[in-house]
Structures are given as structure tokens and as C-alpha cells.
PQR file with spaces between the fields and no chain letter, atoms N, CA, C, O and H, PARSE charges and radii, in Angstrom:
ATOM       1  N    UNK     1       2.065  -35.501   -4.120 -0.4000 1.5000
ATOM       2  CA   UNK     1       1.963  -34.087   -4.455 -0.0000 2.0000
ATOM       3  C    UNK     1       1.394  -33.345   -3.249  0.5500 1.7000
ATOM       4  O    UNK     1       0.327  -33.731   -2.772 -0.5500 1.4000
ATOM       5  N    UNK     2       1.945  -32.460   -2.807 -0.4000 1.5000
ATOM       6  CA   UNK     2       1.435  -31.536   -2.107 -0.0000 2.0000
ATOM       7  C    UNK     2       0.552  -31.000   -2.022  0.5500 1.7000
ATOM       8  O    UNK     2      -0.224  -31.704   -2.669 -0.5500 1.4000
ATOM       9  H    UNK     2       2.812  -32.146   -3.194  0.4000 1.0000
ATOM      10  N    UNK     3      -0.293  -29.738   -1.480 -0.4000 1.5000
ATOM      11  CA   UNK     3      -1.154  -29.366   -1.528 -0.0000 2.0000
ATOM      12  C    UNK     3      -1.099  -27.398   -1.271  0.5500 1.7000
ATOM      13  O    UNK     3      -0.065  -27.092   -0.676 -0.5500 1.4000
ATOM      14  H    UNK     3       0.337  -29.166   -0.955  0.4000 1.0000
ATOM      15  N    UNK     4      -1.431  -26.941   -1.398 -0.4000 1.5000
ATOM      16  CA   UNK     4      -1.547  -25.162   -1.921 -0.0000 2.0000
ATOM      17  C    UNK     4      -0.784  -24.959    0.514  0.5500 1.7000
ATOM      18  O    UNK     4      -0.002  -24.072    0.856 -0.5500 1.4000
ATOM      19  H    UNK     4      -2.271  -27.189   -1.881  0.4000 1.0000
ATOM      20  N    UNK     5      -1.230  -25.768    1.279 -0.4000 1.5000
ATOM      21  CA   UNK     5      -1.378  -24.701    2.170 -0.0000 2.0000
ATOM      22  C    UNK     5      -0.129  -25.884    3.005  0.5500 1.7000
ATOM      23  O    UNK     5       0.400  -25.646    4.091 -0.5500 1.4000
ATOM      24  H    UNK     5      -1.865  -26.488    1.002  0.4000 1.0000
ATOM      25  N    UNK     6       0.046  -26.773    2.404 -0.4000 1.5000
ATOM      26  CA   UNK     6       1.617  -27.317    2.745 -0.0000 2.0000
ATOM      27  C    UNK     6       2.982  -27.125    2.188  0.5500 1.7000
ATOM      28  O    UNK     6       4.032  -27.536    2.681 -0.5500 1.4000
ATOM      29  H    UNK     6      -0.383  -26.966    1.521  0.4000 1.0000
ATOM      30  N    UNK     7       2.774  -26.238    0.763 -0.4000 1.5000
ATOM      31  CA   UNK     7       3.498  -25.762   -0.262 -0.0000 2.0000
ATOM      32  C    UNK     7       4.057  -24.449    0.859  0.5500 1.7000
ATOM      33  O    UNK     7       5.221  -24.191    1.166 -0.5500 1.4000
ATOM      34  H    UNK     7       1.920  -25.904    0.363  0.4000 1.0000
ATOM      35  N    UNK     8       2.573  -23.649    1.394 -0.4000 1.5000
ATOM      36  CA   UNK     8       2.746  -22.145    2.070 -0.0000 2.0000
ATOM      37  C    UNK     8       3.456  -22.509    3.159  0.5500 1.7000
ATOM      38  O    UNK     8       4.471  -21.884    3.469 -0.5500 1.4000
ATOM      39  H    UNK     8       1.628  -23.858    1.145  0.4000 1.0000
ATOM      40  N    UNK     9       2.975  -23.652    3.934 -0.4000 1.5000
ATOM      41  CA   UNK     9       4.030  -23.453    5.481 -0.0000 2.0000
ATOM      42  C    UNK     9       5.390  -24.080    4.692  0.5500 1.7000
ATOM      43  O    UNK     9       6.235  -23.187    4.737 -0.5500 1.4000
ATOM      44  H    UNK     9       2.151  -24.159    3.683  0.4000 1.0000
ATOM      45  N    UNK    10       5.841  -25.049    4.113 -0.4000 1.5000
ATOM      46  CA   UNK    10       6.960  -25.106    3.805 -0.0000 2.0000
ATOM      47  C    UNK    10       7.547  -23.786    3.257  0.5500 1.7000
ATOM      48  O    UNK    10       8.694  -23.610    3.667 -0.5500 1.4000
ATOM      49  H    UNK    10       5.154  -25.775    4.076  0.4000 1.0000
ATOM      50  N    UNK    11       7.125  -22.892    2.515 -0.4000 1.5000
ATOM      51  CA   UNK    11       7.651  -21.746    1.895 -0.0000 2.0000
ATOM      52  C    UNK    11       8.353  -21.064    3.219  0.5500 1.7000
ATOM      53  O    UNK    11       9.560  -20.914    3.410 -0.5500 1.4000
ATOM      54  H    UNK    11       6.193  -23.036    2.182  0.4000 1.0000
ATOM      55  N    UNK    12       7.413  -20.744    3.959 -0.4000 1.5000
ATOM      56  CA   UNK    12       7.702  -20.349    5.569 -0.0000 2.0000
ATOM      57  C    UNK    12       8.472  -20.760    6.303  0.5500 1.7000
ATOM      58  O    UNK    12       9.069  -20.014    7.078 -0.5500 1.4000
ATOM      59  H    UNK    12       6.433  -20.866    3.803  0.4000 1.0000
ATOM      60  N    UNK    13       8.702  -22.287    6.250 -0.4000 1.5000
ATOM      61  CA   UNK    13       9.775  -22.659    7.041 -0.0000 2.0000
ATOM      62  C    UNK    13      11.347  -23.156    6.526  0.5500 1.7000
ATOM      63  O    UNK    13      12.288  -23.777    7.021 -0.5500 1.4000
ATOM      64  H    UNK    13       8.217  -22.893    5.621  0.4000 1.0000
ATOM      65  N    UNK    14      11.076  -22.594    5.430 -0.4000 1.5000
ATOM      66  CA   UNK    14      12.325  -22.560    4.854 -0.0000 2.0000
ATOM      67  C    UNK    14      12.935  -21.279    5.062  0.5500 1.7000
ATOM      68  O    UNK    14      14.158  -21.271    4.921 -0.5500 1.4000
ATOM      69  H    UNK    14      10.312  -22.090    5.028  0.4000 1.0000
ATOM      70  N    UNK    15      12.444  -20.313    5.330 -0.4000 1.5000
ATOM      71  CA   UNK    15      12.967  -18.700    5.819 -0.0000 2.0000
ATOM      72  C    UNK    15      13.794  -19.102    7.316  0.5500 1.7000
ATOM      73  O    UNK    15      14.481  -18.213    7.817 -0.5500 1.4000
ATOM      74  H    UNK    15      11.451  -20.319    5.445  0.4000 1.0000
ATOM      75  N    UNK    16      13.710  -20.448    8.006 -0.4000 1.5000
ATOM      76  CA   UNK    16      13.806  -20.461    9.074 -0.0000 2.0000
ATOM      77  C    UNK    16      14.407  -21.656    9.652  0.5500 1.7000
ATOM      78  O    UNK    16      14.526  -21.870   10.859 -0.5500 1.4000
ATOM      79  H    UNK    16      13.152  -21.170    7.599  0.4000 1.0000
ATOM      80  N    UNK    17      14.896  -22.664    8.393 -0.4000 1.5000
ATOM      81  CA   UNK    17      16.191  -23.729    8.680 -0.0000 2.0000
ATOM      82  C    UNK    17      15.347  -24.509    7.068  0.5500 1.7000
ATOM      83  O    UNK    17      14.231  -24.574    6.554 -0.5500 1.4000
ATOM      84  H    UNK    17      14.800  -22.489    7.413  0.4000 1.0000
ATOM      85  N    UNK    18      16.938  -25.027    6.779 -0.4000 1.5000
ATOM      86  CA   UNK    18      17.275  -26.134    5.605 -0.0000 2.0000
ATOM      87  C    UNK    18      15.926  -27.055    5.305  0.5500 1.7000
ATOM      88  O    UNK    18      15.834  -28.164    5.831 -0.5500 1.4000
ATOM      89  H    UNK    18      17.845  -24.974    7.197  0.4000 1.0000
ATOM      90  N    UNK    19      15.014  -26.606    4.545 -0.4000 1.5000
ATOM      91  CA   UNK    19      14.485  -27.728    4.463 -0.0000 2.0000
ATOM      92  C    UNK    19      15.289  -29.109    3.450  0.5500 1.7000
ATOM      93  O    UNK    19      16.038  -28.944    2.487 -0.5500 1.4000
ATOM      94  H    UNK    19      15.088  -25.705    4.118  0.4000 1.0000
ATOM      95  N    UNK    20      14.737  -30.716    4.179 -0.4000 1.5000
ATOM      96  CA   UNK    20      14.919  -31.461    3.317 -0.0000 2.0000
ATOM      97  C    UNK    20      15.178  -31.973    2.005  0.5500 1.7000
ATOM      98  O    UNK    20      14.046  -31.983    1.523 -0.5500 1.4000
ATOM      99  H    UNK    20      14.129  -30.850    4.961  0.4000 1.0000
ATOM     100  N    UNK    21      16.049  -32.455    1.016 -0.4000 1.5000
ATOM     101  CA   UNK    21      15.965  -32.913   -0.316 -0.0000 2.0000
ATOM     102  C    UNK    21      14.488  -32.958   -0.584  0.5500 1.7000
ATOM     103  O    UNK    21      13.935  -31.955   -1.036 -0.5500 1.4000
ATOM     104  H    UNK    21      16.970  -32.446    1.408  0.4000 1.0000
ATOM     105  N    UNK    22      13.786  -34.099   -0.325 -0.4000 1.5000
ATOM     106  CA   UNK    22      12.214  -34.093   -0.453 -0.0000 2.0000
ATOM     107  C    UNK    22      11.341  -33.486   -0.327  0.5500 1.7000
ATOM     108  O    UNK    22      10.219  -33.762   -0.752 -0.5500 1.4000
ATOM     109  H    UNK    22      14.235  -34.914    0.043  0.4000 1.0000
ATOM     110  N    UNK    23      11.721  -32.333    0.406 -0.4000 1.5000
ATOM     111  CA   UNK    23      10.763  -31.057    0.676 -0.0000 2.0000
ATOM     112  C    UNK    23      10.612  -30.329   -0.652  0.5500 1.7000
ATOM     113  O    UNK    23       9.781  -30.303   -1.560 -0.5500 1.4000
ATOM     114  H    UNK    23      12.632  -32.109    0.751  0.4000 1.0000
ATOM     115  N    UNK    24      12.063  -29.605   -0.300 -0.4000 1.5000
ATOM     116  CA   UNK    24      12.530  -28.974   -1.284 -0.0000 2.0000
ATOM     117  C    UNK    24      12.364  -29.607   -3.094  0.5500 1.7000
ATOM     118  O    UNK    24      12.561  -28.741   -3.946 -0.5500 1.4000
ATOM     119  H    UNK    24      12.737  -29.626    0.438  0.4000 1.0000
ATOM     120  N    UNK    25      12.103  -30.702   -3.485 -0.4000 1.5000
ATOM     121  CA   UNK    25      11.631  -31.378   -4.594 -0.0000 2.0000
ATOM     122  C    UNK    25      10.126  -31.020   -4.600  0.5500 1.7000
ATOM     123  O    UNK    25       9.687  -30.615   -5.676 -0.5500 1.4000
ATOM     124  H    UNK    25      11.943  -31.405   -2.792  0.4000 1.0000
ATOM     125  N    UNK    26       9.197  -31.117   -3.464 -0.4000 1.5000
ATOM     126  CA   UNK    26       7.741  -31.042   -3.575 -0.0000 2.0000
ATOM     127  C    UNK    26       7.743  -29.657   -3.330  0.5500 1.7000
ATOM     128  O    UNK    26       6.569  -29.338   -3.518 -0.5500 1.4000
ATOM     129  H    UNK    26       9.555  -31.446   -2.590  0.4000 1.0000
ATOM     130  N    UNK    27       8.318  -28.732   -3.046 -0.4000 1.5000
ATOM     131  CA   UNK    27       7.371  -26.769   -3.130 -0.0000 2.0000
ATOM     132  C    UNK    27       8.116  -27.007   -4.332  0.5500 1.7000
ATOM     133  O    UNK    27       7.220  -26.961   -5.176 -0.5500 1.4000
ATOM     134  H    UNK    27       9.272  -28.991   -2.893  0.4000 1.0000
ATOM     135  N    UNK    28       9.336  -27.265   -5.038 -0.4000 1.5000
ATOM     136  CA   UNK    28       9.661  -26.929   -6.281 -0.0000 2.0000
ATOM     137  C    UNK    28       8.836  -27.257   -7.547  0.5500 1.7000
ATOM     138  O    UNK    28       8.679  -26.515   -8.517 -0.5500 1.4000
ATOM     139  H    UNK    28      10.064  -27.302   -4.353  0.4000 1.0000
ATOM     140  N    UNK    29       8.339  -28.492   -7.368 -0.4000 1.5000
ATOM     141  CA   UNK    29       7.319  -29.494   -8.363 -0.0000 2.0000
ATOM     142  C    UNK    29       5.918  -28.306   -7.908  0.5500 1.7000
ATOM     143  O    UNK    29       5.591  -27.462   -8.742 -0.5500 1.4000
ATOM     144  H    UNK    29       8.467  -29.095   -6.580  0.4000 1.0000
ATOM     145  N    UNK    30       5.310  -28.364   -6.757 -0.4000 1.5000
ATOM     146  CA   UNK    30       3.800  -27.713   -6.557 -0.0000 2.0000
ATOM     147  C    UNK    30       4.215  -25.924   -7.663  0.5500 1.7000
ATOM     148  O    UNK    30       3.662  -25.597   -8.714 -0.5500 1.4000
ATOM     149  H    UNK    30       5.576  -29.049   -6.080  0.4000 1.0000
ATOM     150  N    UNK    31       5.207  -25.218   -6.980 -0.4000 1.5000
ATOM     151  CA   UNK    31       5.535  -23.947   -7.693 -0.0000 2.0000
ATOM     152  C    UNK    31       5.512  -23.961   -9.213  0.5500 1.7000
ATOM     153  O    UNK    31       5.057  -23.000   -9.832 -0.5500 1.4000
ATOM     154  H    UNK    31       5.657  -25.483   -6.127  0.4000 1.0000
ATOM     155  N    UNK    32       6.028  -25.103   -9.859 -0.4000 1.5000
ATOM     156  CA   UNK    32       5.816  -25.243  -11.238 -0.0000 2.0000
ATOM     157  C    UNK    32       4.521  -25.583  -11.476  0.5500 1.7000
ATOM     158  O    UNK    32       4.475  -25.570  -12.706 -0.5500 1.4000
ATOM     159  H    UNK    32       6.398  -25.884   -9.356  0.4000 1.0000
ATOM     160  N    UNK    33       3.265  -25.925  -11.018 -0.4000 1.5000
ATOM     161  CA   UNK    33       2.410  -26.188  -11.238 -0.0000 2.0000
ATOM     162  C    UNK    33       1.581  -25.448  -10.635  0.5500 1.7000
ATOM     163  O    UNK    33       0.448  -25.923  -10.568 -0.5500 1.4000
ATOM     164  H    UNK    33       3.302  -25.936  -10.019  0.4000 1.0000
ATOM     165  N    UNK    34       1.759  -24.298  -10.097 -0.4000 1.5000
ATOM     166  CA   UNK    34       0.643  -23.393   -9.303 -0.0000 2.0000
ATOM     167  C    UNK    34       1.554  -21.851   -8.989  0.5500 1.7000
ATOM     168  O    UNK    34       2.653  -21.624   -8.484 -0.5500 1.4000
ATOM     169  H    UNK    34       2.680  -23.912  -10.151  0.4000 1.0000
ATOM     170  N    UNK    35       0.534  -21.035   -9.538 -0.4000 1.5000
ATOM     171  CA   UNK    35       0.807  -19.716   -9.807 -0.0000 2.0000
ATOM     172  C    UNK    35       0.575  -18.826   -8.430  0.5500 1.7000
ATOM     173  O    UNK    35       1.314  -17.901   -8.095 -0.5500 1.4000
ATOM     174  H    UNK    35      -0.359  -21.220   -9.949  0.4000 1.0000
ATOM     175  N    UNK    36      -0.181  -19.117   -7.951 -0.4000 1.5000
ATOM     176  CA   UNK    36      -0.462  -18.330   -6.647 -0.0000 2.0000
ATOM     177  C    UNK    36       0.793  -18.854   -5.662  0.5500 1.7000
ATOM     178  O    UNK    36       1.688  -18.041   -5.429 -0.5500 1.4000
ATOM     179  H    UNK    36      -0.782  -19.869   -8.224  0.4000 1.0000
ATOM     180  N    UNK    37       0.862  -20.016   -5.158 -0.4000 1.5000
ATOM     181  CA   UNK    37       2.211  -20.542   -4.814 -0.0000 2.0000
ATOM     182  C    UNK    37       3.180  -20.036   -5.079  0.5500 1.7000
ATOM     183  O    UNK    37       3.614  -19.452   -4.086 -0.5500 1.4000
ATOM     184  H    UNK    37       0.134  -20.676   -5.346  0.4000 1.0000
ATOM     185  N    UNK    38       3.977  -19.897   -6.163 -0.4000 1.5000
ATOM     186  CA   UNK    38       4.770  -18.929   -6.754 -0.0000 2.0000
ATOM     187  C    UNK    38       5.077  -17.687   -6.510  0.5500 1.7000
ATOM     188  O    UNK    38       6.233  -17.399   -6.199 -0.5500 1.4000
ATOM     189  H    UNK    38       3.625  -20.372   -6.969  0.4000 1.0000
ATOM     190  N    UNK    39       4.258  -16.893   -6.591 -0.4000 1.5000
ATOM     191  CA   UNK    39       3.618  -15.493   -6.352 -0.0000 2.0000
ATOM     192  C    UNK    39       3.865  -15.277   -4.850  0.5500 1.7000
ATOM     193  O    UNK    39       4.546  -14.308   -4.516 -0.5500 1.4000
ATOM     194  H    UNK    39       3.319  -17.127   -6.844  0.4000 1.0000
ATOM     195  N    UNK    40       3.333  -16.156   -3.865 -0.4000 1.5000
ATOM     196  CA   UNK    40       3.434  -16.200   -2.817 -0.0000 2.0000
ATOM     197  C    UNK    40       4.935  -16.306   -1.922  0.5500 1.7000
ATOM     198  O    UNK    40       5.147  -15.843   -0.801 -0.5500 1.4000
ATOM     199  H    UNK    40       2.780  -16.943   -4.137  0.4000 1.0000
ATOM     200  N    UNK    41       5.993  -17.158   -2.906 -0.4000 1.5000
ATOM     201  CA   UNK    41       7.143  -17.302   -2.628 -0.0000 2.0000
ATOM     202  C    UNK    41       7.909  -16.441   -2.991  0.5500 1.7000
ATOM     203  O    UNK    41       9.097  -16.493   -2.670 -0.5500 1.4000
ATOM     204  H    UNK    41       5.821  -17.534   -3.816  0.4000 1.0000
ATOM     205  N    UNK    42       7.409  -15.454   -3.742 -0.4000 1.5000
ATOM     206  CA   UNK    42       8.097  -14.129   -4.353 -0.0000 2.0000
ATOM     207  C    UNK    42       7.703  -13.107   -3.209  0.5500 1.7000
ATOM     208  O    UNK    42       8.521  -12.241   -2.901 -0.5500 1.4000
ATOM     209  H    UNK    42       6.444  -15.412   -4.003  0.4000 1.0000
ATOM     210  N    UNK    43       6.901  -13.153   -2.789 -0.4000 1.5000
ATOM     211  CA   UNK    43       6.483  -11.987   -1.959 -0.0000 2.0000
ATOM     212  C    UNK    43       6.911  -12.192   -0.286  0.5500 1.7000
ATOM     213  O    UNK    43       6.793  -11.151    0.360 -0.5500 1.4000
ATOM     214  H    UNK    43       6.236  -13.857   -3.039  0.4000 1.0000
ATOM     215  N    UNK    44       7.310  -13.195    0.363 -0.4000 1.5000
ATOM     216  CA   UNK    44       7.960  -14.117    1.079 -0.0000 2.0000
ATOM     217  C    UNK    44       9.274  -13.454    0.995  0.5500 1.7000
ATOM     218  O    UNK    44       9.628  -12.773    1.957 -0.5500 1.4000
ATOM     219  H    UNK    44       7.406  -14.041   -0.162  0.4000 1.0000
ATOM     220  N    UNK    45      10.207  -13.591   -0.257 -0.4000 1.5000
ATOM     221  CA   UNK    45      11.684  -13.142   -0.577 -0.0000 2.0000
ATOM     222  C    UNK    45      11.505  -11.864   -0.660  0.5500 1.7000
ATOM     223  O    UNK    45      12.511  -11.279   -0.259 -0.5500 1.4000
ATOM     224  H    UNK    45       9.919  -14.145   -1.039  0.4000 1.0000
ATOM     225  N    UNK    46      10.695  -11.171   -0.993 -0.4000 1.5000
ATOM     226  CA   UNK    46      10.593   -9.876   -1.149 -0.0000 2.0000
ATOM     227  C    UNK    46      10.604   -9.180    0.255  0.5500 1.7000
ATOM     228  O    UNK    46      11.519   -8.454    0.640 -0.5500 1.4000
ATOM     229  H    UNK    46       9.877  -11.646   -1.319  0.4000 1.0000
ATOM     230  N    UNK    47       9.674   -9.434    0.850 -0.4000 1.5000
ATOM     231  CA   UNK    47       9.587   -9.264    2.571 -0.0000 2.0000
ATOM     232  C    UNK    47      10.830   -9.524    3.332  0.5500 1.7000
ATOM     233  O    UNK    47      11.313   -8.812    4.213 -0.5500 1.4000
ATOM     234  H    UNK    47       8.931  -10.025    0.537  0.4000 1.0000
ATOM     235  N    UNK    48      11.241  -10.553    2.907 -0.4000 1.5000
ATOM     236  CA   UNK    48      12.808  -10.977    3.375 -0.0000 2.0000
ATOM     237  C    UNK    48      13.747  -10.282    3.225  0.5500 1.7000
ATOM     238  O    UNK    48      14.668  -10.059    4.011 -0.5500 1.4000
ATOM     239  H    UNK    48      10.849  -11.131    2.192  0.4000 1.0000
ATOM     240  N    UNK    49      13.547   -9.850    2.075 -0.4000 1.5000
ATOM     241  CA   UNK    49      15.253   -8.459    1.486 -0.0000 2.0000
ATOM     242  C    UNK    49      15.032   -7.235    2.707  0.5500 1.7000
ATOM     243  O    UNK    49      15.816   -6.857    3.577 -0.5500 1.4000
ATOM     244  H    UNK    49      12.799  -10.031    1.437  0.4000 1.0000
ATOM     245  N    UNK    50      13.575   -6.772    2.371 -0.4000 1.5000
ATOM     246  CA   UNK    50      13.069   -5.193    2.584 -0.0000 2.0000
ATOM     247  C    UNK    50      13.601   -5.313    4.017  0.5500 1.7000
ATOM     248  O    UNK    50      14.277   -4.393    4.478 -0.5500 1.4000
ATOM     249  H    UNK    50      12.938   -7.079    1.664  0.4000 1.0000
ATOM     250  N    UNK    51      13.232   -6.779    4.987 -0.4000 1.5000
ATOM     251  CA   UNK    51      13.311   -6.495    6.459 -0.0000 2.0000
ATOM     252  C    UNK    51      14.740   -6.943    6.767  0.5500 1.7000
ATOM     253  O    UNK    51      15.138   -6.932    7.932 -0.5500 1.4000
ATOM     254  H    UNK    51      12.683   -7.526    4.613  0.4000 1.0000
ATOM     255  N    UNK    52      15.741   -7.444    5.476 -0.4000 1.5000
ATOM     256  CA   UNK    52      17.216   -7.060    6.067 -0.0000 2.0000
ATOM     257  C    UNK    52      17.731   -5.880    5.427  0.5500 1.7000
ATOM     258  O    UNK    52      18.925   -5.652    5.622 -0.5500 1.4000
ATOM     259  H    UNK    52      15.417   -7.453    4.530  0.4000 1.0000
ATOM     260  N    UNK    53      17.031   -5.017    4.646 -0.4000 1.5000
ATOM     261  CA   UNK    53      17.593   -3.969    4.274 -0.0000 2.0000
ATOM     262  C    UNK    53      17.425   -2.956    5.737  0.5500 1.7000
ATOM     263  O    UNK    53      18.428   -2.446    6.237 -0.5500 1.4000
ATOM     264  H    UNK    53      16.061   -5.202    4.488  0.4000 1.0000
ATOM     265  N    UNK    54      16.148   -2.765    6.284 -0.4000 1.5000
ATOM     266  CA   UNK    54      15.111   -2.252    7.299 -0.0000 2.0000
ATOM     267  C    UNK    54      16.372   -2.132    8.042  0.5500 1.7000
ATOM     268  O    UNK    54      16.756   -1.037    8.453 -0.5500 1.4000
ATOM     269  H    UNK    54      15.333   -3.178    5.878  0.4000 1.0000
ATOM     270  N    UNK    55      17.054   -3.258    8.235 -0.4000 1.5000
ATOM     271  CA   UNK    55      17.679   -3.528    9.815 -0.0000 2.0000
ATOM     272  C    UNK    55      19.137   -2.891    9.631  0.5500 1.7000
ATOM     273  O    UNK    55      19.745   -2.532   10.640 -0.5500 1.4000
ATOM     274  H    UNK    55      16.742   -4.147    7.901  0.4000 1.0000
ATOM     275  N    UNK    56      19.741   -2.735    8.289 -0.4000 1.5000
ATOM     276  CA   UNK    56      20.434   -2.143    8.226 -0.0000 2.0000
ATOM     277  C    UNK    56      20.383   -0.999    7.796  0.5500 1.7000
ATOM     278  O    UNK    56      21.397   -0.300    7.793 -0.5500 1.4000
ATOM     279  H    UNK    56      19.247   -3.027    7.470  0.4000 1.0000
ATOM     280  N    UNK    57      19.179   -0.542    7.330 -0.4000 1.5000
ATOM     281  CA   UNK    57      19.177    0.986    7.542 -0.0000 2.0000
ATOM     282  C    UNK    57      18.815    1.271    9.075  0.5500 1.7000
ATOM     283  O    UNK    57      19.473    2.234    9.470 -0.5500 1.4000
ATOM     284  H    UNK    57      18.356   -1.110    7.332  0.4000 1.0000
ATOM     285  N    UNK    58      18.147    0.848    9.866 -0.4000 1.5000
ATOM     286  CA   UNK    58      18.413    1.307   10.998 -0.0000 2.0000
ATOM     287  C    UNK    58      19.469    1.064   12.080  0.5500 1.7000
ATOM     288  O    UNK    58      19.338    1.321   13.277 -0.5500 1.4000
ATOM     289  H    UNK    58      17.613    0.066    9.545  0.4000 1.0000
ATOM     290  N    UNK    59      20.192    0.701   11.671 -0.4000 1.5000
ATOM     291  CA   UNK    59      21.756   -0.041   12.351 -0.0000 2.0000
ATOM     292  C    UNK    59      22.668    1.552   12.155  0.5500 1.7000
ATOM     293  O    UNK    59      23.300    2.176   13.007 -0.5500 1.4000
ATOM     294  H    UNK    59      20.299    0.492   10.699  0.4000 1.0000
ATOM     295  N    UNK    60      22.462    1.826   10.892 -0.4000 1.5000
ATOM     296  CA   UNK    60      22.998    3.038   10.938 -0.0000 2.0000
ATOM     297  C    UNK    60      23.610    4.598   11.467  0.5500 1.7000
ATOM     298  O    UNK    60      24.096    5.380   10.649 -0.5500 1.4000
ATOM     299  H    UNK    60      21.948    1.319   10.199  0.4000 1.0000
């Protein structure tokens, strides 16, 4: 089992290439079992939309 601040850099480096089958099994397992984690991966995707929306509103 993972831990709260290996859950966060994996969250992170998945914005930034494929993580692993096994990775991807352990933030999925820690996220079901931890709310801040979660929360954290929502706000991650959220940041993610806004700064490709950003880029195409300023492409404009």
C-alpha cells in the first residue's frame, strides 16, 4: 500500500506519461481509501482542463 505523498507524486506524474499497470492499481486502491488523495486528484484534473482551456482561449 502506498502512502498519502507517493499517491501525490504519482497523481503528478501521470499528467506527464503512462503510468504503469501497478501504479495505476496502487493511486486507484490508496484514492478509494483516502479522501484528501481524491480531492487532490480532482483538483490536479481541474487545473488540467482550465490550463488547456487558458491556451486556447489565448490561441485565439
Amino acid at each position: 500500500m502506498i502512502n498519502c505523498r507517493e499517491a501525490t507524486q504519482l497523481t503528478l506524474q501521470a499528467e506527464d506519461r503512462t503510468l504503469p499497470l501497478a501504479e495505476r492499481l496502487a493511486v486507484r486502491l490508496h484514492h478509494q481509501l483516502c479522501g484528501n488523495c481524491r480531492r487532490f486528484a480532482r483538483q490536479v484534473e481541474l487545473m488540467r482542463k482550465a490550463s488547456a482551456r487558458w491556451r486556447q482561449y489565448s490561441e485565439e
